[in-house]
Backbone as CSV, one residue per row, in Angstrom:
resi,resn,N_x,N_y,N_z,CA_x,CA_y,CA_z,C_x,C_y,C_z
1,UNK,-8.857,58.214,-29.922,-9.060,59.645,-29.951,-9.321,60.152,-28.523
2,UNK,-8.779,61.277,-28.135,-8.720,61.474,-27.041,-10.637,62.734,-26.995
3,UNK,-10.975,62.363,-25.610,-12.051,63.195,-25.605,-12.046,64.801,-25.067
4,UNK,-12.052,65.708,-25.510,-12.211,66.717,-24.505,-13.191,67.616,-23.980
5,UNK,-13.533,67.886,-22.866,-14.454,68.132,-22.520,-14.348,70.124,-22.701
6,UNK,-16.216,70.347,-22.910,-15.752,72.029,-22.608,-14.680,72.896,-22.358
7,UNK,-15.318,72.542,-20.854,-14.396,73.102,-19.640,-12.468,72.927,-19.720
8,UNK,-12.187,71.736,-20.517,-10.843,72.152,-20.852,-10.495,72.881,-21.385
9,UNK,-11.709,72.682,-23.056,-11.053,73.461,-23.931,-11.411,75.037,-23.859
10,UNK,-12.276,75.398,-22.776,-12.435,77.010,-22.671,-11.437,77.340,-21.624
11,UNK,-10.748,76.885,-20.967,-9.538,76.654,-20.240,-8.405,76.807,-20.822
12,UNK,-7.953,76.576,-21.766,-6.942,76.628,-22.747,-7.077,77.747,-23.731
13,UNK,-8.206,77.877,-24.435,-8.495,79.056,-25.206,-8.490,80.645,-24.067
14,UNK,-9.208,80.410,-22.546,-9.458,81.654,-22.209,-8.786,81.637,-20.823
15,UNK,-7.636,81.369,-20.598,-7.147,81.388,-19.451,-6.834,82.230,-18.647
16,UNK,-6.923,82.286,-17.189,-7.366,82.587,-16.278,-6.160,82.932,-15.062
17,UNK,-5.783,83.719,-14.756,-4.798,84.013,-13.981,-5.097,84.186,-12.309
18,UNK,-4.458,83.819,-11.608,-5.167,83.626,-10.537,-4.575,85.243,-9.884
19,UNK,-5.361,85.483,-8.913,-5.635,87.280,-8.218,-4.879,87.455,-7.434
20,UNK,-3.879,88.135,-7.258,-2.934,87.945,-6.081,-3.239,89.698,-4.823
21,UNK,-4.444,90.569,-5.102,-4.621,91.568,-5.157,-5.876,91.446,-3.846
22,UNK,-5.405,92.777,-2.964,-6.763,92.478,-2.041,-8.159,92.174,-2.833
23,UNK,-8.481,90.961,-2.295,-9.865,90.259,-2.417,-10.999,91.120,-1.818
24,UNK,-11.603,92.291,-2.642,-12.873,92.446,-2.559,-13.743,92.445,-4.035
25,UNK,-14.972,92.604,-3.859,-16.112,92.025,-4.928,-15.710,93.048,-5.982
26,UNK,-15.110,93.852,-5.881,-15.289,94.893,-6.945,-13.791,94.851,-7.531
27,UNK,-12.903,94.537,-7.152,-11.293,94.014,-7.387,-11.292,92.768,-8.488
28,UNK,-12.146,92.076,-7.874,-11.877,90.703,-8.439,-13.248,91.028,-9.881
29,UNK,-13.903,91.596,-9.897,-14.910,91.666,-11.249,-13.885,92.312,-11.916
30,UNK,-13.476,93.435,-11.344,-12.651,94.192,-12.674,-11.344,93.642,-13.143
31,UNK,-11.094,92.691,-12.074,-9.899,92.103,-12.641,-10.529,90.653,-13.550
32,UNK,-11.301,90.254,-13.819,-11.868,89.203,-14.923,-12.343,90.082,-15.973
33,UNK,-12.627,91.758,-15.912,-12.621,92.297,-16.999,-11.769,92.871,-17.636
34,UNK,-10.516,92.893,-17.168,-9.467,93.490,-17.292,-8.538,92.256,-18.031
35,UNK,-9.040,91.204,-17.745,-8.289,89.526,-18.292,-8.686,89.705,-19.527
36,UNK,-10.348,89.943,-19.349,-10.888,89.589,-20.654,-10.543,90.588,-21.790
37,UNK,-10.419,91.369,-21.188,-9.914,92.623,-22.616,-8.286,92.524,-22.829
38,UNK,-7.586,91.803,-22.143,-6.283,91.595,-22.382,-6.390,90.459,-23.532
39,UNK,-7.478,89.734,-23.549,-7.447,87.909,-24.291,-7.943,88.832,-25.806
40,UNK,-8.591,89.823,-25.744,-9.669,90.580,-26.659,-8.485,91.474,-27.874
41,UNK,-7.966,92.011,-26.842,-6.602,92.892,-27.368,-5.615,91.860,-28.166
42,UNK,-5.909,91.221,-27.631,-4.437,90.051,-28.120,-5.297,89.274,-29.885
43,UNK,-5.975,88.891,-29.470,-6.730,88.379,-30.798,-6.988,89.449,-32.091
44,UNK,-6.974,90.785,-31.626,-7.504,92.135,-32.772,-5.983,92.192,-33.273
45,UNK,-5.132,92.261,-32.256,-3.751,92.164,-32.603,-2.839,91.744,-33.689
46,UNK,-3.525,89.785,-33.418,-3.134,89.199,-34.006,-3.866,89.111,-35.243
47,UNK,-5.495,89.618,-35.231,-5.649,89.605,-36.841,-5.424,90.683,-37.540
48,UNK,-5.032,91.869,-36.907,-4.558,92.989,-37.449,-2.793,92.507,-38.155
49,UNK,-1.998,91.772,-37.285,-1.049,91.155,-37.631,-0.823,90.362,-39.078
50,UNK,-2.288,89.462,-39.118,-2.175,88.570,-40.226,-3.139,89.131,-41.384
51,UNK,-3.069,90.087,-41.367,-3.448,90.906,-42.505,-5.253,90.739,-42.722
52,UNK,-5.761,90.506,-41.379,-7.348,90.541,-41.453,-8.323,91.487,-41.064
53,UNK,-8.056,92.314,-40.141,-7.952,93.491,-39.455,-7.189,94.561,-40.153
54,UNK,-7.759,96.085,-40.868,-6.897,96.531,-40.671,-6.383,97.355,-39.504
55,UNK,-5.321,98.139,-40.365,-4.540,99.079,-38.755,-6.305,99.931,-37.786
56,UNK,-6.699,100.627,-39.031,-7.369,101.623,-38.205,-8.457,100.632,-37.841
57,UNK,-9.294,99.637,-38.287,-10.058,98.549,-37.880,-9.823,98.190,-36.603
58,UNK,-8.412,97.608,-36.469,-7.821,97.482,-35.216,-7.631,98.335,-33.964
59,UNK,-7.400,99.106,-34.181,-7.446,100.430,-33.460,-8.995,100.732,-33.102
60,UNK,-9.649,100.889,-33.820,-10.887,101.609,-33.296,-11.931,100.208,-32.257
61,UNK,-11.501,98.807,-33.121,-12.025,97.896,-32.139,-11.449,98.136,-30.455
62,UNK,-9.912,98.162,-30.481,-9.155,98.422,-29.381,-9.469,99.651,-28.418
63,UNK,-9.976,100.672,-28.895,-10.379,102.047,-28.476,-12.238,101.438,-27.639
64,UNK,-12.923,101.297,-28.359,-13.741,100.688,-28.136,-13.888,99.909,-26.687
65,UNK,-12.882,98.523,-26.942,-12.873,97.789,-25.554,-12.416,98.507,-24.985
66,UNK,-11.193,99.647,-24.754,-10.984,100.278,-23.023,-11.764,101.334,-22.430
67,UNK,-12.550,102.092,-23.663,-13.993,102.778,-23.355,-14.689,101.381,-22.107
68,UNK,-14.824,100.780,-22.396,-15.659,99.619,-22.351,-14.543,99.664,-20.729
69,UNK,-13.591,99.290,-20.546,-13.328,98.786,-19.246,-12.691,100.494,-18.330
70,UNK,-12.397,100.811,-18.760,-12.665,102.491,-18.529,-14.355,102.629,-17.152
71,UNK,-15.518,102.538,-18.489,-16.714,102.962,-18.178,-16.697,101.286,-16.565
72,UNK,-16.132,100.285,-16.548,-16.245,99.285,-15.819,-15.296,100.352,-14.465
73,UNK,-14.298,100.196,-14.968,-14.063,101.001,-13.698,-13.945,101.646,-12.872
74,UNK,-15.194,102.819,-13.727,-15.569,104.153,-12.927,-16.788,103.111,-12.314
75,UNK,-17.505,102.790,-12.739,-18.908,101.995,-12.116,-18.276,101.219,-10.627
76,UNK,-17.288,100.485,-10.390,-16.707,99.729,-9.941,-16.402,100.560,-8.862
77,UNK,-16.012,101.595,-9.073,-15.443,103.060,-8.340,-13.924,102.434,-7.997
78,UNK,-13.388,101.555,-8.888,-11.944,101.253,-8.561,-11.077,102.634,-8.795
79,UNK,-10.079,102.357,-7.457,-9.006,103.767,-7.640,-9.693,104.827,-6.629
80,UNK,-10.910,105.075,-6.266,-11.575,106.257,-5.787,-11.373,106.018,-3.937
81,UNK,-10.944,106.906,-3.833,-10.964,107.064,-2.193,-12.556,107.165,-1.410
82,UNK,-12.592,105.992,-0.843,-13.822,106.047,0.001,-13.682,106.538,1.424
83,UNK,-14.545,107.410,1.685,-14.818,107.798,2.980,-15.802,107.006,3.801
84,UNK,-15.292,106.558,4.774,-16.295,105.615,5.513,-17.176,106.716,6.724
């Protein structure tokens, strides 16, 4: 039997795309929150798909998370022109 550790298997379940985007602190948070609501979206999807979720269930969970990364990226002040 093969062993697997954590770290693989949260590796495989929650994978991770690497940043190809200027590297600052506030880029790279919103882009691991922006992953994570893509992995989030995809799962409501799919149980809305397999008849576990319904439509509007689905929907209002989905509405929900981009409130949620919305409110991340006004905080973040991503997009906003800074004056130095």
């Amino acid at each position: 039997m093969v062993q697997i550790n954590q770290k693989d298997k949260d590796s495989f379940i929650y994978p991770r795309s690497r940043y190809y985007g200027e590297i600052k602190p506030e880029n790279l948070v919103f882009n691991a929150n922006l992953q994570e609501f893509a992995h989030k979206v995809s799962y409501i999807a799919n149980l809305e798909t397999g008849g576990k979720l319904s439509p509007d269930e689905a929907y209002e969970q989905i509405h929900m998370l981009w409130r949620k990364l919305k409110h991340s990226k006004n905080e973040l002040k991503i997009g906003i022109n800074k004056v130095n």
